[in-house]
Each structure stands twice: as structure tokens, then as C-alpha cells.
C-alpha positions as CSV (number, residue, x, y, z in Angstrom):
1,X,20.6,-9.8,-24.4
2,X,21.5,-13.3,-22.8
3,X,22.4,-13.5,-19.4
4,X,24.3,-16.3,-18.4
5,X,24.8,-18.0,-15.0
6,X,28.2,-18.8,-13.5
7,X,29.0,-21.4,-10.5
8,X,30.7,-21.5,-7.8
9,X,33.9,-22.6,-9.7
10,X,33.6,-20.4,-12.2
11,X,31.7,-22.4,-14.9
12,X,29.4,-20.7,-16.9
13,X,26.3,-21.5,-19.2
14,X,24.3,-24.9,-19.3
15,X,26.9,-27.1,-18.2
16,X,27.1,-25.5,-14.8
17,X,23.1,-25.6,-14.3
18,X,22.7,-28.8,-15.8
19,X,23.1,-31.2,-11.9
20,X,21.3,-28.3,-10.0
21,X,18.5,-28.4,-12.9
22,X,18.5,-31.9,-12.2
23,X,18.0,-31.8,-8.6
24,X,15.4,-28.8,-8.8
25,X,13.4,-31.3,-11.3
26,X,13.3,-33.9,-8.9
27,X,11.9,-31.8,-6.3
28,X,9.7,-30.3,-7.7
29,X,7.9,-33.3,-8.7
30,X,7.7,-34.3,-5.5
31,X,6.4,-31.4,-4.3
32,X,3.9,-31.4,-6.7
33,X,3.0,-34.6,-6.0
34,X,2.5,-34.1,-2.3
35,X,0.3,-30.8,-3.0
36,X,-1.8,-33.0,-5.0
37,X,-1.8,-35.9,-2.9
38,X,-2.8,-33.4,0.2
39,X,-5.3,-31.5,-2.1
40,X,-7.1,-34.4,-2.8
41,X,-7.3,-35.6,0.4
42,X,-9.4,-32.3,1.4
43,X,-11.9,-32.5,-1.2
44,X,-15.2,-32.2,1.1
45,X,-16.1,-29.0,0.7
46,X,-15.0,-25.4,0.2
47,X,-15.2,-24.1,3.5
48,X,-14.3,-20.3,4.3
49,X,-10.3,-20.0,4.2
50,X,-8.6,-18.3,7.1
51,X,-5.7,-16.4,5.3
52,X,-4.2,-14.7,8.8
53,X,-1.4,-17.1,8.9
54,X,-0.2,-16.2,5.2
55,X,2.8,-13.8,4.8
56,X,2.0,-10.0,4.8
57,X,3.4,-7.1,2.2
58,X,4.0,-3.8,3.7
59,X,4.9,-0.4,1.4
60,X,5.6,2.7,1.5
61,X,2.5,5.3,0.2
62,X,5.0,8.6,-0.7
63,X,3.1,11.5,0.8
64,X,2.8,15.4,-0.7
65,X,4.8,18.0,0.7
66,X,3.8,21.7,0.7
67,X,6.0,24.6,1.7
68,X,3.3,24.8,5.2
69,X,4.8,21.8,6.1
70,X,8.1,22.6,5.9
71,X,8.0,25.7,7.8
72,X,6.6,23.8,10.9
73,X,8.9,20.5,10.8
74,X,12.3,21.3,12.4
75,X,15.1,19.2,12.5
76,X,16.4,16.9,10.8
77,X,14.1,16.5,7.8
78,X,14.7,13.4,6.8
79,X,13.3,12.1,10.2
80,X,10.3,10.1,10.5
81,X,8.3,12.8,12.3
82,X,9.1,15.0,9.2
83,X,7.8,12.2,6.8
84,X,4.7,12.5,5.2
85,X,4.9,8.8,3.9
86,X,2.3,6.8,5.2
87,X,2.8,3.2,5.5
88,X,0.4,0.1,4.2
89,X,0.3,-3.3,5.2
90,X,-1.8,-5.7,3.1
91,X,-2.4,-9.3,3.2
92,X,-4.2,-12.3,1.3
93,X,-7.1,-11.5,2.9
94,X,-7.2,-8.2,1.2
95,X,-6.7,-9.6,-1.7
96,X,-9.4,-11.8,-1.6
97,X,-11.9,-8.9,-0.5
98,X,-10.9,-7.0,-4.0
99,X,-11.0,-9.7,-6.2
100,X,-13.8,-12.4,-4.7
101,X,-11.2,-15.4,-4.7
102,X,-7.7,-16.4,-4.2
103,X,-6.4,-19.1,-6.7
104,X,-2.9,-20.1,-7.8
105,X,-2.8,-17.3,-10.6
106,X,-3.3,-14.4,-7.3
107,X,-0.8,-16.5,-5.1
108,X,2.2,-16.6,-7.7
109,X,1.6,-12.5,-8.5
110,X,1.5,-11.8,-4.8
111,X,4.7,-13.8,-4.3
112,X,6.7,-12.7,-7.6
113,X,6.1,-9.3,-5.1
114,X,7.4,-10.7,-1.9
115,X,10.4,-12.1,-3.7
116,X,11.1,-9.1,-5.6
117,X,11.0,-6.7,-2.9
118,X,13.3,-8.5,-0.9
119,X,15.9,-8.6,-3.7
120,X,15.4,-4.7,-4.7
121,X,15.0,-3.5,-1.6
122,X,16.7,-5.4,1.1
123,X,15.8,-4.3,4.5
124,X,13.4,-1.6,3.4
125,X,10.3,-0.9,3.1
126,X,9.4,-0.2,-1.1
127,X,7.7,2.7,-2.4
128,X,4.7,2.1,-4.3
129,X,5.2,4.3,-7.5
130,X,8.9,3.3,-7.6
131,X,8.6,0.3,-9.8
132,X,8.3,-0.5,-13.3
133,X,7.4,-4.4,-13.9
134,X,7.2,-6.3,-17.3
135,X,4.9,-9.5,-17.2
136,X,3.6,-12.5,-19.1
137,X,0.5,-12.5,-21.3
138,X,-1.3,-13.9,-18.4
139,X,-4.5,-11.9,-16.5
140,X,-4.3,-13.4,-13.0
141,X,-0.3,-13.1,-11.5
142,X,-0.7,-9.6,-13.2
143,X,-3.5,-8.4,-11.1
144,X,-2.0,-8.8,-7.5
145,X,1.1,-7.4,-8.7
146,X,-1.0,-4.5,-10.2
147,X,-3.0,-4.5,-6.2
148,X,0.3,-4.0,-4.7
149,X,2.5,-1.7,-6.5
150,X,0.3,0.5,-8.2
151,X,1.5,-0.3,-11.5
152,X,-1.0,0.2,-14.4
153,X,-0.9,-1.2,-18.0
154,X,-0.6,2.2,-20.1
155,X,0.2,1.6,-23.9
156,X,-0.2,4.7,-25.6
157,X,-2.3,6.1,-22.6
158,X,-0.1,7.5,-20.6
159,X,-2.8,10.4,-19.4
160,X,-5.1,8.0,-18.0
161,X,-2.9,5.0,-16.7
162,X,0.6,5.3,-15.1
163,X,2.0,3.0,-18.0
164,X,4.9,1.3,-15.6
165,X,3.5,-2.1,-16.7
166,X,4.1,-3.9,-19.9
167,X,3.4,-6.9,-21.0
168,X,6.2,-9.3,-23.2
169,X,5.1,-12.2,-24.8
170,X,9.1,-14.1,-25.0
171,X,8.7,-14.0,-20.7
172,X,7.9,-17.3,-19.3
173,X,4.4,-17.6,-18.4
174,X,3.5,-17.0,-14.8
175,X,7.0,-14.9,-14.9
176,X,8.0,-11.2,-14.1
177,X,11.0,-8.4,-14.5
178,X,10.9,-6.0,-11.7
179,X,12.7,-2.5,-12.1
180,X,13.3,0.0,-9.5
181,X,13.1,3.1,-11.2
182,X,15.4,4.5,-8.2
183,X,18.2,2.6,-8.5
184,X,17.8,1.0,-11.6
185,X,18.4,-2.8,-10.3
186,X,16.1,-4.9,-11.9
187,X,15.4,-9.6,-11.1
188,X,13.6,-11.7,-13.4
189,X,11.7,-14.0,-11.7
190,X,10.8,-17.6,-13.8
191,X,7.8,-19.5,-12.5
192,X,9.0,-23.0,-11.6
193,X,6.4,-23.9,-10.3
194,X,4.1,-26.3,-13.3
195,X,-0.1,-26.7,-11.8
196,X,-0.2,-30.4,-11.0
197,X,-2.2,-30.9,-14.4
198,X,-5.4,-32.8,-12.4
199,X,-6.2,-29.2,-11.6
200,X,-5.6,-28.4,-14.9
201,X,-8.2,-30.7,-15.8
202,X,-10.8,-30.0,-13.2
203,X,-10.6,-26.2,-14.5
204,X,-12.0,-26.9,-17.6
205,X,-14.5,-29.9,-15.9
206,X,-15.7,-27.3,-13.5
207,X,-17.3,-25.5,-16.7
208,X,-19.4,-28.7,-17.6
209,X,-20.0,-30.1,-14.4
210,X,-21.2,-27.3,-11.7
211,X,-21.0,-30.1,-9.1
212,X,-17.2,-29.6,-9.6
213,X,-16.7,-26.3,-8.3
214,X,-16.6,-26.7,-5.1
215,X,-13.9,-29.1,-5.1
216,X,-12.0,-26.8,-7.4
217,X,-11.6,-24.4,-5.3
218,X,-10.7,-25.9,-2.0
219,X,-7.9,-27.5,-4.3
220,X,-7.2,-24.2,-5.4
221,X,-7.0,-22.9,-2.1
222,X,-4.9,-25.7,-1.3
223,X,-2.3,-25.0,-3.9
224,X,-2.3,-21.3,-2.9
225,X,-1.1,-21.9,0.0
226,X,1.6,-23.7,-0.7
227,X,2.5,-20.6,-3.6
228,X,2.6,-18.3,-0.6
229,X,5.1,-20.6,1.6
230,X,7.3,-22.8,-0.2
231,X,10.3,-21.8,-0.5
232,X,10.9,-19.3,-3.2
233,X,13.3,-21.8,-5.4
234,X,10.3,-24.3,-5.8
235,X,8.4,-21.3,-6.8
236,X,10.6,-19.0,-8.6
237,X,13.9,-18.9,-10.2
238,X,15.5,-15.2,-9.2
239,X,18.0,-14.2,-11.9
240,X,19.6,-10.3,-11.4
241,X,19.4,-8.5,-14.5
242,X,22.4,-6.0,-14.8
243,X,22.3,-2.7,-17.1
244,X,18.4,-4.1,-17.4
245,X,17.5,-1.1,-19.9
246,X,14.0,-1.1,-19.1
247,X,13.0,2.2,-20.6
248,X,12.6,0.1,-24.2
249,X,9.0,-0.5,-23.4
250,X,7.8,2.9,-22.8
251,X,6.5,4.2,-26.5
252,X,7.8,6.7,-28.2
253,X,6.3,10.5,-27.4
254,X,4.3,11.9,-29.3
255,X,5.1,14.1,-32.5
């Protein structure tokens, strides 16, 4: 299925994108020139990062009700002191803790998140066990996404692993479909943002040269952080997917 894009006076498919495209080009070149140029300028060494000023995910953790419980809650059930939900908040630092590092690959999986959840669920709080996600053939954006929603890869394993993450090799790499199961809204999200291609270099130098690795990853910090806080059109084009039939990736039941 193709989606297409129309402006603001009604003109639809590359024509209409082409002056934006333009302008989004331009800027983020210069962005990614600035990242560099700042990156660089910090290569000392890899000190300890302090992630507490980074943006914060918060979700909902669906809680089990048994027929105790509703015998002794009265009122208005729906109320928050009838709620068994409980209520996570995790951050980059979290992140970090699981998986020893944060690099480019964790920063644009924890934002394809952030992004998401404000388009699927404005001004509420997401449930984790709600979503289904289809991803890119790449390890690293997958893995924070995995972190914060729950989602497990489940091909033909749907006793062991949840299976409400697939993997399609036409998506954009770096990019993501997010599904609410709920409601059935769905957003691709396309990576805009290209790695400056020095770092791109220095990832494969790093390999030969151990000296290198330091200064990798304070410039991998550095480009983190500017994943987690640009704003989310230098990072990610948000397109809204309607009548998204998701349920093609789930494999066909057993005979």
C-alpha cells in the first residue's frame, strides 16, 4: 500500500514534498555538521556521562485482578484507588545499566518510543503489552524499543516469546511502525537522521586501533545526546498509517 502525503493546499505526492525536502536537507547537514564539529571538539576522554538531564519514558504496567479484589474496592471502579496498574518510569540511565552503553543505535530506539507514544497516545500514559512494532533489520534501535514496551521477537514461537515484534527488511533502516493493538492507530517513523560518516569510520578504526575507543565513545555519547533532544523532524519523519493492517505479520496457526 502507498501512502501519500498531501499539503496544505491540497497537493499531493512528490511535488508537494519536494521544497520542504529541500529545506529538511539543508538542515540537516548543518546539524550534522555542528554535532561533528562539537563531537570533535570533546575528544579527551570518555568520562562517566551524567544522563539525568535526558528525557524520561513513563508506562503503564496492567496489573491482575482477582474476584478478592473486587469485593473490597467500592466505588467507582474505574478510579485510581481501584487500579491495580502500577506505573514505571525509566530513563537513559536505565538503559545504560541493562545494556553497558548508550550509543546512537540505543538513542534513536528510545526516541522512535518517545515519539510514538506521543502520537498513539496523546496525553496518556501507554500500556506496556498494548503495542505491536515492526522494525528494520538492525540489532541496536530494536533493543530499547524491546526495554520499553515489552515487545519480543516471536516467529513461530509464540509459547515462549510474546511475538508483537517483527522485523521487515523494505523499512528504512534505523525506522519503525508502531501499532496500538487497542485502537488500532498505527505511525511510521523514518530515520532522518544519516551518522556523520567520521563516526562511521572511527567504528570500524576502533577495531584495529584500541587507542581509538575512547574517543569513540565520548563521540558516541555526544551524538546520543543530540538523538534524545533534537527536535523529532531532524530525527524522524512521523507519517500516520490509516487501516495499517498489522495482523499480516503474525504467522499462520498451526494445523
Amino acid at each position: 500500500m502507498i501512502y501519500r502525503t498531501t499539503d496544505s493546499r491540497g497537493y499531493s505526492g512528490r511535488g508537494a514534498r519536494i521544497f520542504p525536502s529541500i529545506r529538511l536537507a539543508c538542515c540537516l547537514s548543518i546539524s550534522i555538521l555542528f554535532c561533528s564539529i562539537s563531537c570533535l571538539a570533546g575528544f579527551v576522554r570518555a568520562e562517566p556521562v551524567d544522563w539525568s538531564d535526558m528525557p524520561t519514558i513513563t508506562i503503564r504496567l496492567p496489573g491482575k485482578v482477582d474476584a478478592g479484589w473486587k469485593e473490597r474496592c467500592t466505588g467507582d471502579q474505574t478510579s485510581y484507588k481501584c487500579s491495580m496498574d502500577r506505573f514505571l518510569t525509566l530513563t537513559v540511565a536505565d538503559m545504560e545499566k541493562y545494556y553497558g552503553e548508550v550509543g546512537p543505535g540505543l538513542a534513536f530506539g528510545y526516541r522512535a518510543c518517545q515519539i510514538a507514544f506521543s502520537r498513539l497516545y496523546p496525553g496518556e500514559i501507554p500500556t506496556r503489552g498494548d503495542l505491536f512494532v515492526v522494525g528494520s533489520h538492525s540489532a541496536c534501535p530494536a533493543d530499547p524499543v524491546t526495554f520499553i514496551t515489552g515487545v519480543r521477537y516471536g516467529k513461530d514461537a509464540r509459547n515462549i516469546f510474546n511475538g508483537d515484534l517483527v522485523f521487515d527488511e523494505k523499512l528504512e533502516r534505523f525506522s519503525f511502525i508502531f501499532v496500538s493493538q487497542a485502537s488500532g492507530k498505527a505511525v511510521k517513523l523514518t530515520c532522518r537522521y544519516p551518522l556523520p560518516q567520521d563516526f562511521l569510520d572511527l567504528m570500524i578504526k576502533k577495531n584495529q586501533d584500541p587507542s581509538l575507543v575512547e574517543t569513540f565513545w565520548t563521540y558516541a555519547h555526544c551524538l546520543s545526546r543530540y538523538i534524545f533532544t533534537a527536535p523529532e523532524t531532524e530525527i524522524f519523519e512521523v507519517t500516520p498509517l490509516d487501516n495499517f493492517d498489522w495482523k499480516q505479520y503474525l504467522p499462520e496457526p498451526a494445523a
